[in-house]
C-alpha positions as CSV (number, residue, x, y, z in Angstrom):
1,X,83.9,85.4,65.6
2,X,82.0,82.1,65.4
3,X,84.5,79.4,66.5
4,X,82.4,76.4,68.5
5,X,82.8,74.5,65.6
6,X,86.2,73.3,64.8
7,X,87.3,74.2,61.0
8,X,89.1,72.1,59.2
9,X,92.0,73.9,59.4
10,X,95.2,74.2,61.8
11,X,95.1,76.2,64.9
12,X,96.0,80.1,64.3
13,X,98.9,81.7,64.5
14,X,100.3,85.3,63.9
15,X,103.2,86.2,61.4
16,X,104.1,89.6,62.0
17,X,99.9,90.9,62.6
18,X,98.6,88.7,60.6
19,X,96.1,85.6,60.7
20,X,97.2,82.7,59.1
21,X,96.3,79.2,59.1
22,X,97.1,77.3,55.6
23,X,96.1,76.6,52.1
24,X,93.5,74.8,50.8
25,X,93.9,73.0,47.4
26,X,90.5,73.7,44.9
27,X,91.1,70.0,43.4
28,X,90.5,69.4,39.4
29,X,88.1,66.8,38.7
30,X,90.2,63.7,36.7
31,X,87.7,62.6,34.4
32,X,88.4,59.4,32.1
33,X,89.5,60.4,28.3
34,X,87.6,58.0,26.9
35,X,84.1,58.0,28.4
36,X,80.5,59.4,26.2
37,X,79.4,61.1,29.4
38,X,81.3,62.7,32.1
39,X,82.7,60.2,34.4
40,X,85.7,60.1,37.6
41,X,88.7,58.9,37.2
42,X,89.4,57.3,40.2
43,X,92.3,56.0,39.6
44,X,93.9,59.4,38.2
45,X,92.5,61.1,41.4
46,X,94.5,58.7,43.6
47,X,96.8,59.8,41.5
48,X,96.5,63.5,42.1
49,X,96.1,63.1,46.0
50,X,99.6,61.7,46.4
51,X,100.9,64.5,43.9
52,X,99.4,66.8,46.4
53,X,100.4,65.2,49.2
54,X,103.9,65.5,48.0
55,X,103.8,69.4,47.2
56,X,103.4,69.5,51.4
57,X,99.4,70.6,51.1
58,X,96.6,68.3,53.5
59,X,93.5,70.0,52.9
60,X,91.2,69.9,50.0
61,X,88.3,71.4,48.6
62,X,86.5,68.9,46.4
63,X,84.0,69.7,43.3
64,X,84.2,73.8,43.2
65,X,84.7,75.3,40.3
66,X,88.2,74.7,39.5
67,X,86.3,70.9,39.5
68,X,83.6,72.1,37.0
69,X,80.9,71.1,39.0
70,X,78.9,73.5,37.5
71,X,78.5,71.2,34.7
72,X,77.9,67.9,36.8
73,X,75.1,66.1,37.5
74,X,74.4,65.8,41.0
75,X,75.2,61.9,40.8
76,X,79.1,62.9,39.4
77,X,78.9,65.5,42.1
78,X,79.0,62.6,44.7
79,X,80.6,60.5,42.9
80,X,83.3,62.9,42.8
81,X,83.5,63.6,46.1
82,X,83.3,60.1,46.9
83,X,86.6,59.3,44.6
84,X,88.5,62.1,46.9
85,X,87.4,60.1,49.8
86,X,88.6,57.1,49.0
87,X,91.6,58.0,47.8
88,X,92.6,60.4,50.9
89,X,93.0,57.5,53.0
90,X,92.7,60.0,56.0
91,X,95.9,61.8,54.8
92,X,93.6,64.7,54.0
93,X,91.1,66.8,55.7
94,X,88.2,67.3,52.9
95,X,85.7,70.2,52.1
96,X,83.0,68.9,50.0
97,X,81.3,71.3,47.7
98,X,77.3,69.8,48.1
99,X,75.6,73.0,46.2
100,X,73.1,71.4,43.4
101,X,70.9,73.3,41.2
102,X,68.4,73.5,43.3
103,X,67.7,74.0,47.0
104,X,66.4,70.3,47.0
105,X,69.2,69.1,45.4
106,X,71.6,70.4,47.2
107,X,70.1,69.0,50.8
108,X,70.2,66.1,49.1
109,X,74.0,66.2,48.5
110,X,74.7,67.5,51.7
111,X,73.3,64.1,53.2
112,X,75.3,61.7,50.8
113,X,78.4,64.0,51.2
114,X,78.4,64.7,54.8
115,X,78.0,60.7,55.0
116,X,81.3,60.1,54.5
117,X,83.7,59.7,57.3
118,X,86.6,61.5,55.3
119,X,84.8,64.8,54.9
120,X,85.7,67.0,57.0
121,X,83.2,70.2,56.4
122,X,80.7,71.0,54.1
123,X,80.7,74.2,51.6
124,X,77.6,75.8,49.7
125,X,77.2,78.5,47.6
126,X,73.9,79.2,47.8
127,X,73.4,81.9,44.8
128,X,74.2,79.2,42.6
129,X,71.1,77.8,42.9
130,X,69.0,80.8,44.5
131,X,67.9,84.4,42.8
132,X,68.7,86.7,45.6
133,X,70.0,87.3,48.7
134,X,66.3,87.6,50.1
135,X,65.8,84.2,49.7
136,X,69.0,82.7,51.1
137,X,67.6,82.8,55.4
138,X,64.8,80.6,54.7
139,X,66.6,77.8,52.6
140,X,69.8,78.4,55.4
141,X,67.2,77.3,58.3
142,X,66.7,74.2,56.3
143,X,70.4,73.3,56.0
144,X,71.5,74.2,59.8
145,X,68.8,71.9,60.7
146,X,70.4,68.9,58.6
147,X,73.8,70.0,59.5
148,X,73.3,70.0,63.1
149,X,72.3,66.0,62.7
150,X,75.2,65.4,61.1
151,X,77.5,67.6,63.6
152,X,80.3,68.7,60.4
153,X,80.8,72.2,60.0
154,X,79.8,74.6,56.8
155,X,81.2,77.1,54.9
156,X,79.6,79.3,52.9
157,X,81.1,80.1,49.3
158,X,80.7,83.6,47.4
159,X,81.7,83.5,43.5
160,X,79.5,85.5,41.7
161,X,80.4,83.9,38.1
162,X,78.4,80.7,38.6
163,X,75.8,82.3,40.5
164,X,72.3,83.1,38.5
165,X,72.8,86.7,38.7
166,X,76.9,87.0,38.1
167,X,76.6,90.7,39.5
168,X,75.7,89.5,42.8
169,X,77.3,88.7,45.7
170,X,76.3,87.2,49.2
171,X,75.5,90.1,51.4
172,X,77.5,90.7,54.7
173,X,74.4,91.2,56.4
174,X,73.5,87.7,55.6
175,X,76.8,86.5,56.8
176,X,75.8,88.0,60.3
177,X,72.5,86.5,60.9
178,X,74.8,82.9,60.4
179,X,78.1,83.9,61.6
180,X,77.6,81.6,65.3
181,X,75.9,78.5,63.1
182,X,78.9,78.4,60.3
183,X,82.4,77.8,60.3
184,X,83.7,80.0,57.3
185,X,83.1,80.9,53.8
186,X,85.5,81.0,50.8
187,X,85.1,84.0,48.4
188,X,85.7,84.4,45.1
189,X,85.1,87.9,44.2
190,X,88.7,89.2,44.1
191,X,86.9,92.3,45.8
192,X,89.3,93.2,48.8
193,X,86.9,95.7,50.1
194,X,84.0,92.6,50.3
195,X,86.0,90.0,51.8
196,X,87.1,92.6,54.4
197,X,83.3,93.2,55.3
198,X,83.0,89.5,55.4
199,X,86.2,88.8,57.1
200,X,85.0,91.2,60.0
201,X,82.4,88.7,61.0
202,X,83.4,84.8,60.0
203,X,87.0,83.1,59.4
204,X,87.2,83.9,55.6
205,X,89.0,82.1,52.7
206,X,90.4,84.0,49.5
207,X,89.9,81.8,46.2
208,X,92.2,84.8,44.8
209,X,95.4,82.8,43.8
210,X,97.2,86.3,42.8
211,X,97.0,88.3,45.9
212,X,96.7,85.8,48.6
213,X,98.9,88.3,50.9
214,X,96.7,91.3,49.8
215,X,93.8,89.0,51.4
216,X,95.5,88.1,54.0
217,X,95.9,91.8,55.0
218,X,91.9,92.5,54.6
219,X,91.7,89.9,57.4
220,X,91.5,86.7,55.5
221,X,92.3,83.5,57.6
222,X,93.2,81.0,54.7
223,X,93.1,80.6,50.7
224,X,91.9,78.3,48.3
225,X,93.1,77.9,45.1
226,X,93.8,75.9,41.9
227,X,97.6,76.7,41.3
228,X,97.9,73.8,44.9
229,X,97.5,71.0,42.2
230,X,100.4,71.5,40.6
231,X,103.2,74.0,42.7
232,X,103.8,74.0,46.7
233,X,103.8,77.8,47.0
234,X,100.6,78.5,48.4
235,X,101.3,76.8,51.5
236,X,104.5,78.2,51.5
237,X,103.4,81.7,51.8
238,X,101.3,80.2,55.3
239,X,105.0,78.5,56.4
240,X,106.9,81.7,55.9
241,X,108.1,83.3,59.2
242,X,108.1,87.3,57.4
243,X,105.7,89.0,55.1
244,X,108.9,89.8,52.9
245,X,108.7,86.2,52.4
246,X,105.4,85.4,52.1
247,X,105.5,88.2,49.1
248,X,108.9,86.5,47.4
249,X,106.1,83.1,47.4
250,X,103.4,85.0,46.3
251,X,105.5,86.4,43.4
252,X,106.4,83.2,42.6
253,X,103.0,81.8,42.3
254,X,102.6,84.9,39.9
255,X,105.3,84.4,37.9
256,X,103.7,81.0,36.7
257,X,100.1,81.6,37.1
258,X,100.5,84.8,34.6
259,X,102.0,82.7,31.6
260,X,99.8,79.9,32.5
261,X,96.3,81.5,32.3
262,X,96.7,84.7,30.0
263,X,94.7,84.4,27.0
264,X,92.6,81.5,27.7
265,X,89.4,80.4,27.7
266,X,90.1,78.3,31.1
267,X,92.5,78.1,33.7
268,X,91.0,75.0,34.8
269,X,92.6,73.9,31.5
270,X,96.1,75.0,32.2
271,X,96.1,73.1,35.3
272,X,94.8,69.5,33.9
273,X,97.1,70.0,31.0
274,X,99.9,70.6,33.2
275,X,98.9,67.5,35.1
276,X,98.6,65.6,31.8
277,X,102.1,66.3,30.9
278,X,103.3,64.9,34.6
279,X,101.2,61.5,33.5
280,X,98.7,62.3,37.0
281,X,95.4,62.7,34.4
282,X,94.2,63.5,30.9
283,X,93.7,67.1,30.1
284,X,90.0,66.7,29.6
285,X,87.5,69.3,30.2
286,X,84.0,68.8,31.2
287,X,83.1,71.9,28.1
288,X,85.1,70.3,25.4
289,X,85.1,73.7,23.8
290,X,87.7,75.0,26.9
291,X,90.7,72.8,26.4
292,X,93.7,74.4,25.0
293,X,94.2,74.8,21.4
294,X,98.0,73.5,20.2
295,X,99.4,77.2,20.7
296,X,98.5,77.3,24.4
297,X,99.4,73.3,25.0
298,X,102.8,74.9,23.7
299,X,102.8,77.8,25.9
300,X,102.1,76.1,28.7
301,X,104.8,73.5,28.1
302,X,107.5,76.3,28.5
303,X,106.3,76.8,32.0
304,X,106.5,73.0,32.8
305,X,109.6,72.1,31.8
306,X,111.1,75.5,33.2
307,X,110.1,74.3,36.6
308,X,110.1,70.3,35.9
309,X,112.6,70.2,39.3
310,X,110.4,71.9,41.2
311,X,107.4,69.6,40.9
C-alpha cells in the first residue's frame, strides 16, 4: 500500500482488527444570504471552523459535494477554499477539492489551491470532468507531474452522481496503475463490494455517513462525511476502544441522519438549516430550488432542539 507520502491523517492504529485513523468533515459552503451571485461567507465559515473545532474533529475536506461545488465557478472554488484557509488558522489539516469542469481547469485549481500553506492534500474526482475511465491515465500523468512540484499529496475521489456518466465508477485497475504516486481516495458509491476492491490497493475513505463501521470492515481507513458539521459522532466511532461501541456511535449518527434527510430534495440542506438555527450561517443553497420547504424546516427543528445539549 502506497505510504511515502504522508496523508493528512493520524498515524494507524488497530481496534479489535480493524484500521482506523479518524474522520474527516465534508464542510458546507456558507454563502452570504444576501448576494445576486454565489459568494463565501467568510465570516460565517470562521464561524463554522470553530463549531467544528468544538465537536473534537481537525480535518476537513473543503468544496466536495456536500459544498455544492458542482455548481461553482472555478473562481468561488478557490475562493472557497481560500476562506477555509484562512479561517483554520493551522488548527486544521485541509483537503482541498481542485476538480473543475474541465481537465484545464482543474490543473489550474490544483496550482492556486495547492498554493496555500494551510492545505494539506489535494482531492480530484476526475469523472467529473472526464467521459471514461480510458481517458483518466493520460490527464493523471499531467497532474502527478504538477503535484510532484508542489510536494502535497492527492487523493482521488469516486461519486458517481456528479460524474458525466452517473453509472460509472473509477475502475480499480486504474487505482493500481497510481496506487505508489497517490495518497488515498474517498468514495462515494455506498458499494461495499467496490471500496473493498479499492481499499485492497490505496488507504481508502468512505463518504457513506450510515455505515461507516460496515466500511470500516471492507478495509476502509477513514470517512468523510457531512453529519461532522453539526454532531461529534463520527469521530467518535474512530475514539471508541470496541466495535460494540463504535456501532452504539454509528447508531447514533443514524438515529439523526434518518429524520434529518428522509424525504428531501437535499441533505446538504438539512445541514445548513441546522446550522442556521445554531446562528453559524444562513441556510442558503447554491440551487435555490433545494432548500427546505416550511414542513421540512419544521421536521428538522424536532431533531435540533432534541439534541440542543449535545451540540
Amino acid at each position: 500500500m502506497a505510504m511515502d507520502t504522508p496523508l493528512p491523517l493520524i498515524p494507524p492504529r488497530r481496534v479489535e482488527g480493524l484500521l482506523v485513523r479518524e474522520n474527516v468533515v465534508a464542510t458546507v459552503t456558507p454563502f452570504i444570504e444576501s448576494a445576486t451571485q454565489l459568494q463565501a461567507d467568510e465570516e460565517a465559515v470562521a464561524k463554522l471552523c470553530g463549531h467544528i473545532l468544538k465537536l473534537g474533529e481537525n480535518a476537513l475536506f473543503v468544496a466536495g459535494t456536500t459544498g455544492e461545488f458542482a455548481y461553482m465557478t472555478d473562481k468561488l472554488r478557490i475562493e472557497t477554499v481560500t476562506a477555509f484557509a484562512r479561517a483554520s488558522k493551522g488548527r486544521f489539516r485541509i483537503i482541498a477539492n481542485a476538480s473543475g469542469d474541465s481537465p484545464e481547469a482543474t490543473l489550474k485549481n490544483i496550482g492556486s489551491m495547492a498554493g496555500l500553506k494551510e492545505v494539506s492534500a489535494i482531492v480530484i474526482a476526475p469523472l467529473h470532468y472526464l467521459r471514461m475511465n480510458e481517458e483518466i491515465p493520460q490527464h493523471m500523468e499531467q497532474v502527478l507531474s504538477l503535484m510532484e512540484a508542489i510536494e502535497k499529496p492527492l487523493l482521488l475521489y469516486n461519486l458517481p452522481k456528479i460524474h458525466l456518466d452517473t453509472s460509472l465508477n473509477i475502475d480499480p485497475s486504474i487505482v493500481k496503475v497510481f496506487r505508489n504516486s497517490i495518497a488515498g481516495l474517498k468514495d462515494s458509491s455506498c458499494d461495499l463490494e467496490l471500496l473493498g476492491e479499492y481499499a485492497k490497493q490505496i488507504e481508502t475513505g468512505t463518504g457513506d455517513e450510515g455505515n461507516i463501521t460496515g466500511a470500516l470492515r471492507k478495509g476502509a481507513a477513514f470517512s468523510v462525511n457531512s453529519i461532522g458539521n453539526i454532531l461529534p459522532y463520527p469521530q467518535r466511532i474512530f475514539n471508541s476502544s470496541s466495535i460494540v461501541e463504535m456501532e452504539k456511535w454509528q447508531k447514533a449518527i443514524n438515529d439523526v441522519r434518518l429524520p434529518l434527510t428522509a424525504n428531501r430534495r437535499s441533505a446538504t440542506a438539512a445541514t445548513k438549516y441546522w446550522l442556521s438555527l445554531k446562528g453559524i450561517c444562513s441556510s442558503r443553497m447554491a440551487d435555490r430550488g433545494k432548500e427546505l420547504t416550511q414542513e421540512e424546516k419544521i421536521s428538522v427543528e424536532e431533531v435540533f432542539n432534541r439534541l440542543r445539549k449535545e451540540t
